[in-house]
C-alpha positions as CSV (number, residue, x, y, z in Angstrom):
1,X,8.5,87.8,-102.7
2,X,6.5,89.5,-100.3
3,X,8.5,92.5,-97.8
4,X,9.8,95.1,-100.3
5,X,7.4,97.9,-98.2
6,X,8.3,100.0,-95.3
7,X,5.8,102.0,-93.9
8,X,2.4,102.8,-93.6
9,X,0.7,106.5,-94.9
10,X,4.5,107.4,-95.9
11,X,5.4,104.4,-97.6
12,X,8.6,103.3,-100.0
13,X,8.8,100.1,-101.7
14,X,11.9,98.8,-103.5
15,X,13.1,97.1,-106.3
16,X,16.2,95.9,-108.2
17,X,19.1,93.3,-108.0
18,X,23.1,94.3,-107.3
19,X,24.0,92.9,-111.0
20,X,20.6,94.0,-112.7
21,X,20.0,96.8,-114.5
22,X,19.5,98.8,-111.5
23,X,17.8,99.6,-108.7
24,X,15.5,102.1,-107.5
25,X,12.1,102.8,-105.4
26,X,8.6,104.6,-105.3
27,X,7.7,106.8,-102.3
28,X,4.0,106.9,-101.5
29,X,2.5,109.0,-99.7
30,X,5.0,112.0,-99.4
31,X,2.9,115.2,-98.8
32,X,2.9,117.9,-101.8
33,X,4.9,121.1,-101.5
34,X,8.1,119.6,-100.5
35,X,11.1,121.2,-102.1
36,X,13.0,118.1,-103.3
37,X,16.7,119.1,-103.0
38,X,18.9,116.6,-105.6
39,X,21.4,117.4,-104.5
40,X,21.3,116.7,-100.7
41,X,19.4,113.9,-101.9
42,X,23.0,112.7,-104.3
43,X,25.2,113.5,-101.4
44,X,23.0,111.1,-99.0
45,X,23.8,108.5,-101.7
46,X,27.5,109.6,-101.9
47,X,28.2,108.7,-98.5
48,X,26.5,105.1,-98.9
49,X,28.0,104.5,-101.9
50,X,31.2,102.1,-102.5
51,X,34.4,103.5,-103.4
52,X,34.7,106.4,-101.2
53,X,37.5,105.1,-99.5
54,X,40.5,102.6,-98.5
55,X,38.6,101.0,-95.7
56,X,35.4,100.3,-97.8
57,X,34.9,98.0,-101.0
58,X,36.8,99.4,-104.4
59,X,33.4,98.8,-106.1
60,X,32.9,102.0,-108.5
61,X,29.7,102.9,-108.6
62,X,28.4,106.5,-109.7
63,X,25.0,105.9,-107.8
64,X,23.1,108.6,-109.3
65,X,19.5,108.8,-108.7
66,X,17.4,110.0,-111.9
67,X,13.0,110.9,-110.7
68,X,10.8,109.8,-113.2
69,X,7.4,111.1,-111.3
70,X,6.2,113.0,-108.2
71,X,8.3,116.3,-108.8
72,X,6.9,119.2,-111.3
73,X,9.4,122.7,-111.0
74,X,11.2,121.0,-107.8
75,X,8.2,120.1,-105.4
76,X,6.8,117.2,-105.1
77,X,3.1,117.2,-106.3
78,X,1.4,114.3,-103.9
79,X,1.7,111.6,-106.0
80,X,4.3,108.5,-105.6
81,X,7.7,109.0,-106.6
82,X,9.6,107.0,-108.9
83,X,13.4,106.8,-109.5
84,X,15.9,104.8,-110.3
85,X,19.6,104.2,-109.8
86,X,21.6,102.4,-112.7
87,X,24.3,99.9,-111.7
88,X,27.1,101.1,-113.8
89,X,30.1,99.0,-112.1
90,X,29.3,95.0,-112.1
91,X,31.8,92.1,-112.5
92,X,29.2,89.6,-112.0
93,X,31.8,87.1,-112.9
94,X,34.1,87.4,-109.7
95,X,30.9,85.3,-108.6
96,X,31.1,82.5,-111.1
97,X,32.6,80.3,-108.8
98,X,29.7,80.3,-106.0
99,X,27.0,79.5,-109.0
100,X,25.7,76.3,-107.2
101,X,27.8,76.7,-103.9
102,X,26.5,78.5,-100.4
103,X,28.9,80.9,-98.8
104,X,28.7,80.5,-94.9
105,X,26.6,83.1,-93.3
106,X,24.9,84.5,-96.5
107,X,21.7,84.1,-98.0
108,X,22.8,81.7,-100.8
109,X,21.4,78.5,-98.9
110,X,18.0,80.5,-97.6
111,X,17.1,82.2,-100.9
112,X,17.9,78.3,-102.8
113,X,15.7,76.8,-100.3
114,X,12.5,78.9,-100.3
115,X,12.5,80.2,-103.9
116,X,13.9,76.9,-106.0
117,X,16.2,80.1,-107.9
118,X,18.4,82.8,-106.7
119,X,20.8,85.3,-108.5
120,X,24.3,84.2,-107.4
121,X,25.4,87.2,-108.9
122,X,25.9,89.3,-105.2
123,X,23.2,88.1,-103.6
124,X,20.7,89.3,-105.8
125,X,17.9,90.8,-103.8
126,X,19.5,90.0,-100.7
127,X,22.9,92.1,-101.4
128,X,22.9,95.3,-99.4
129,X,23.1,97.2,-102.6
130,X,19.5,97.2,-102.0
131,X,19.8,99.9,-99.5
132,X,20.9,102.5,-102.0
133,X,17.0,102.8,-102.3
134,X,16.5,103.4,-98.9
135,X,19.0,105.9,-98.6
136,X,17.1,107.8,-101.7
137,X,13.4,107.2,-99.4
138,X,15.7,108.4,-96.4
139,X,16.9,111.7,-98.1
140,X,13.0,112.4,-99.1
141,X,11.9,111.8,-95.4
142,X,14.8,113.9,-93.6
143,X,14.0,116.9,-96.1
144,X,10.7,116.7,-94.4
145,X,11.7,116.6,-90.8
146,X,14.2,119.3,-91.2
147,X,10.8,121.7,-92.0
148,X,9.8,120.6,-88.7
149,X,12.7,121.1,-87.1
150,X,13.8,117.5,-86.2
151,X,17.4,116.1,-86.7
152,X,18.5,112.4,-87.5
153,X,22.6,111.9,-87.0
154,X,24.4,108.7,-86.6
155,X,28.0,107.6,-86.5
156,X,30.2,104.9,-85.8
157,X,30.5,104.4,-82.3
158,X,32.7,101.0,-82.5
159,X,34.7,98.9,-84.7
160,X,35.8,95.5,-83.8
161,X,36.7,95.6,-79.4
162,X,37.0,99.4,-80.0
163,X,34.6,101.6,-78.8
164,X,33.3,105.1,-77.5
165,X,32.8,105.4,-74.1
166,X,30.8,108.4,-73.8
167,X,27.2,109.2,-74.7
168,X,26.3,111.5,-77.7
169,X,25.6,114.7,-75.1
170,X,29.2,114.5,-74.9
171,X,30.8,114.5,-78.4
172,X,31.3,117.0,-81.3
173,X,29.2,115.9,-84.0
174,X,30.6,117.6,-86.5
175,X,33.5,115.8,-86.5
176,X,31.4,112.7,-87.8
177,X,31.8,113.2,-91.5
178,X,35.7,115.1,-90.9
179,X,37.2,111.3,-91.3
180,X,36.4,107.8,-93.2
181,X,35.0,105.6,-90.5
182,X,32.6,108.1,-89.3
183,X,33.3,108.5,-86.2
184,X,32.9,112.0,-83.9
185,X,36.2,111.0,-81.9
186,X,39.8,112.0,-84.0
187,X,41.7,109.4,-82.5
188,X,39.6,106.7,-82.0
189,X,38.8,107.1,-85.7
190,X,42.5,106.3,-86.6
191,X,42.3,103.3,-84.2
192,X,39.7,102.3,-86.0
193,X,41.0,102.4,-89.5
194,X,44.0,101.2,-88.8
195,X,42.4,98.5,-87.4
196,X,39.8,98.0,-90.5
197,X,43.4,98.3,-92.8
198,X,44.8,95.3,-90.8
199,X,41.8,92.7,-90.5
200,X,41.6,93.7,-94.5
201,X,45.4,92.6,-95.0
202,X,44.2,89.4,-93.3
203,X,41.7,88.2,-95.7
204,X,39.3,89.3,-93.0
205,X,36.2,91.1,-92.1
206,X,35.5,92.8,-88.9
207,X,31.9,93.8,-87.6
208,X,30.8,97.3,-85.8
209,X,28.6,99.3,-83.6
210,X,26.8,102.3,-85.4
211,X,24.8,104.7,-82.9
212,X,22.1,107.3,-83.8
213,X,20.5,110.3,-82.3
214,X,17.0,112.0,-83.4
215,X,16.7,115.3,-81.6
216,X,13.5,118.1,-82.0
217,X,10.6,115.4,-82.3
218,X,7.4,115.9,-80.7
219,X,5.6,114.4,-77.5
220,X,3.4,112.0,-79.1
221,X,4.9,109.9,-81.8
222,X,3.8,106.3,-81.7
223,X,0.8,104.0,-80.0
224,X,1.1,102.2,-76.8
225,X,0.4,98.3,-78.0
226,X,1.9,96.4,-80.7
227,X,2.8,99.5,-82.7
228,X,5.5,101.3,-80.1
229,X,7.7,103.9,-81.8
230,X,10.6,102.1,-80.7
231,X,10.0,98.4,-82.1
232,X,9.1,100.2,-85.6
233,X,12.7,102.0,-84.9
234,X,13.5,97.8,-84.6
235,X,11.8,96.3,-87.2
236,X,13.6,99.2,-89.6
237,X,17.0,99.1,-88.4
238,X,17.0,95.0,-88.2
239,X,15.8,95.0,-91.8
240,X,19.3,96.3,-92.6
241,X,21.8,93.7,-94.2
242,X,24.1,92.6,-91.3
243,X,22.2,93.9,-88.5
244,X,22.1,91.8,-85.3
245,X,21.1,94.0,-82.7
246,X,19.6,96.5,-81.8
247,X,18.8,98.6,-78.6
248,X,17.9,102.2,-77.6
249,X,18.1,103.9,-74.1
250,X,20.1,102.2,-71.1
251,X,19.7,98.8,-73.1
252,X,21.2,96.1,-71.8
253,X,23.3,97.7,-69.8
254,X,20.2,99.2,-67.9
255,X,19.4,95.7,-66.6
256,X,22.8,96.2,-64.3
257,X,20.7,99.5,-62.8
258,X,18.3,99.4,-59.7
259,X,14.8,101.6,-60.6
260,X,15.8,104.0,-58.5
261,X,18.9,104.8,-60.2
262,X,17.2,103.9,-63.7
263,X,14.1,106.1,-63.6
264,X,14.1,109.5,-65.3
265,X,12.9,112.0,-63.1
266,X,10.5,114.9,-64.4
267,X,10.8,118.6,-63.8
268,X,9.0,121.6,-65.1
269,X,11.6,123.7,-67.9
270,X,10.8,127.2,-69.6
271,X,9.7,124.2,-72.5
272,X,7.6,122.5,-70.2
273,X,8.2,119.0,-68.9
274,X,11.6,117.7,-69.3
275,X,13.2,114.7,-67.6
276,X,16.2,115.0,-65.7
277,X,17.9,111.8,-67.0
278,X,17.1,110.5,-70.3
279,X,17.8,105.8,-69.6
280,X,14.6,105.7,-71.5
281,X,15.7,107.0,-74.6
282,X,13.1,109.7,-75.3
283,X,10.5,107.0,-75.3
284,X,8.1,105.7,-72.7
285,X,5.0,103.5,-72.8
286,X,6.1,103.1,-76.9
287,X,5.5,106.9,-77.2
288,X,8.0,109.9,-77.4
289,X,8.5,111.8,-74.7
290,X,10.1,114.7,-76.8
291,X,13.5,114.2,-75.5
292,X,16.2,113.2,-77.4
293,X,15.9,109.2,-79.2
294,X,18.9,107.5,-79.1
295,X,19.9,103.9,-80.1
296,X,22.5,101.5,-81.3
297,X,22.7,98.8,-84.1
298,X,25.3,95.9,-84.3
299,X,26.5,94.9,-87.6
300,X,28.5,91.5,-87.6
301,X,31.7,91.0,-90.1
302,X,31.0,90.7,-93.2
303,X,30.3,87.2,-94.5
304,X,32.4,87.4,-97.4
305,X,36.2,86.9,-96.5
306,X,39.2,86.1,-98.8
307,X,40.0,82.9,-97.1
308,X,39.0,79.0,-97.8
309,X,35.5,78.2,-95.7
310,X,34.0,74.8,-95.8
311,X,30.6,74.7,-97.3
312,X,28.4,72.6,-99.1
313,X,26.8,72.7,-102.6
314,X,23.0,72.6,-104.3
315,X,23.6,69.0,-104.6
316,X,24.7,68.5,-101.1
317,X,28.6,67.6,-101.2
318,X,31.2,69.6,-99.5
319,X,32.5,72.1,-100.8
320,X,35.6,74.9,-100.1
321,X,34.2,78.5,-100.8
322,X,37.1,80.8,-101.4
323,X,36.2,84.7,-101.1
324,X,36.9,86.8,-104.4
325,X,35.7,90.1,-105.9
326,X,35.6,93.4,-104.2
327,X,34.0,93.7,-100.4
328,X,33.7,95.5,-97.7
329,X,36.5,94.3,-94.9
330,X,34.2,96.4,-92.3
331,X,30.3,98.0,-93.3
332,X,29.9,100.5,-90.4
333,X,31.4,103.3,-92.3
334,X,29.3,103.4,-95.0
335,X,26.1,102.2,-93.0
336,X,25.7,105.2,-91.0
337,X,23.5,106.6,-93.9
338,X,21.2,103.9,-94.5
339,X,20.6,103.9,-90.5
340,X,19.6,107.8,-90.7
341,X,17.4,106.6,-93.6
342,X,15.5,104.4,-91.9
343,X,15.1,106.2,-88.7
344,X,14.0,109.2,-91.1
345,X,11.6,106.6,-93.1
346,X,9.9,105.6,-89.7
347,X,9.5,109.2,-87.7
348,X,8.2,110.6,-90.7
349,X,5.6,107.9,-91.4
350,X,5.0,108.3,-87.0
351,X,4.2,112.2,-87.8
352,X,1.6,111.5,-90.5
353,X,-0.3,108.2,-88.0
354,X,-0.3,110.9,-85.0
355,X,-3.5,111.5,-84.2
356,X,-5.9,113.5,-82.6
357,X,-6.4,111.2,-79.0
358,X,-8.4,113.9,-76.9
359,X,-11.5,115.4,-76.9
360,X,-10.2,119.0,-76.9
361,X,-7.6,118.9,-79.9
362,X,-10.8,118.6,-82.2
């Protein structure tokens, strides 16, 4: 299986199944001297992790990260990083009755068709336990922007038809990680879960919008061709189980705009040139313009409902798939992490490929 890499000079590659033994990673590239703190690294995982509350899967996993290499007296030393989270809550049975049956939507039938095996257990590989890895990578990589003074912060900006209206200039923040869907608005946030709680009493899943700001980066970041900072923002976030979209800027709703209402005007600040309005997301020509980067990623419903689906099996007969175990009735809440991760994972990896394009920065 080829794909388990993300990145380029700062590089993590995963490993692990949901019922394994565990799961865990090896960053490469990370520079030496960086104070690795474990415990903003745990809490990273904390948030991702199931259980945290009654809108998320009941799943009790203690997700704790143990490094076996890269870290001597609390700084990493230059060389890759090993670790390892143990899986420490499976019932891989609540599965035994998909063993040679797809479930709509999921990777049963994909995974049976190109490999000739696949772990029924979860999903195997493809279960989004996978991303507990990430998250680990993520925490590593955000350590290392904070030194340099950049910010990653995401939330949920819509669950189901409910959504924020307003851009993230004009919300608090801080309120983000104040309830249980993530979201920086108080009472759109109980909408929200009351609306998760209901589509959950259903048998139902429900899908979401998480949105995500990077503030303090650097003119620079990212090359003008087939390696634009914002499709490397794509490829990372669409890697992410669920993800159907993604966009960044004005987006689609920029095509509504004529150029003269769309184009960001520049002007000379006490920081030097600034832009006025900010539809292109902080990047132009594939190359940040040091304003703040700003996107949004679509999660669909989860593909494991408790209802009867129609399906077939290995062998080809219909089948009816009933949904059992312990899921998540909405994954928004608990993906705003893994999208900070992955933002983190590709700016930092931008930082290290900028290079010197002139003459008179040698």
């Amino acid at each position: 299986m080829a794909g388990n890499v993300f990145g380029n000079l700062f590089r993590l590659t995963t490993f692990g199944e949901s019922h394994g033994k565990g799961l865990g990673g090896v960053v490469d590239g990370c520079p030496a001297g960086v104070m690795l703190d474990l415990d903003f690294i745990q809490d990273e995982l904390d948030r991702r992790k199931p259980g945290q509350s009654k809108i998320v899967t009941q799943r009790k996993e203690g997700d704790k990260v143990e490094f076996y290499s890269g870290v001597f007296e609390g700084l990493t030393t230059g060389t890759p990083i090993g670790f390892l989270i143990v899986n420490d809550n499976q019932k891989s049975h609540d599965y035994d009755h998909i063993k040679d049956k797809f479930r709509p939507s999921h990777a049963d039938f994909t995974f049976q068709e190109k490999f000739g095996v696949r772990d029924y257990r979860g999903g195997g590989r493809s279960s989004a336990r996978e991303t507990a890895s990430r998250v680990v990578g993520g925490a590593i990589a955000k350590l290392i922007l904070k030194s340099k003074g950049i910010e990653i912060t995401a939330y949920v900006s819509q669950v189901g038809s409910l959504r924020l209206e307003v851009s993230h200039e004009s919300l608090n923040l801080n309120e983000i990680e104040n309830n249980i869907v993530r979201c920086p608005d108080p009472v759109l946030a109980e909408e929200m879960i009351n609306h998760i709680m209901d589509v959950r009493k259903q048998g139902d899943t429900i899908g979401g919008v998480v949105s995500c700001v990077i503030k303090g980066t650097p003119v620079g970041l990212g090359e003008p061709v087939f390696d634009k900072l914002h499709a490397e923002l794509g490829k990372g976030m669409l890697s992410i189980n669920a993800v159907k979209g993604f966009e960044f800027g004005s987006g689609f709703e920029g095509v509504a705009l004529k150029g003269s209402q769309h184009n960001d005007e520049f002007y000379i600040s006490e920081k030097g040139v600034k832009t006025k309005t900010n539809l292109s997301g902080g990047i132009q020509g594939g190359i940040s313009n040091g304003e703040d980067i700003y996107f949004k990623v679509a999660f669909k419903p989860v593909a494991t409902i408790m209802q009867d689906q129609n399906s077939v099996d290995k062998d080809g007969d219909s089948v009816v798939v009933s949904g059992k175990g312990r899921h998540d009735p909405c994954v928004v809440p608990r993906a705003v992490p893994i999208v900070e991760a992955m933002a983190a994972l590709t700016v930092v990896d931008y930082l290290m490929l900028k290079k010197t394009n002139q003459l008179s920065d040698l």
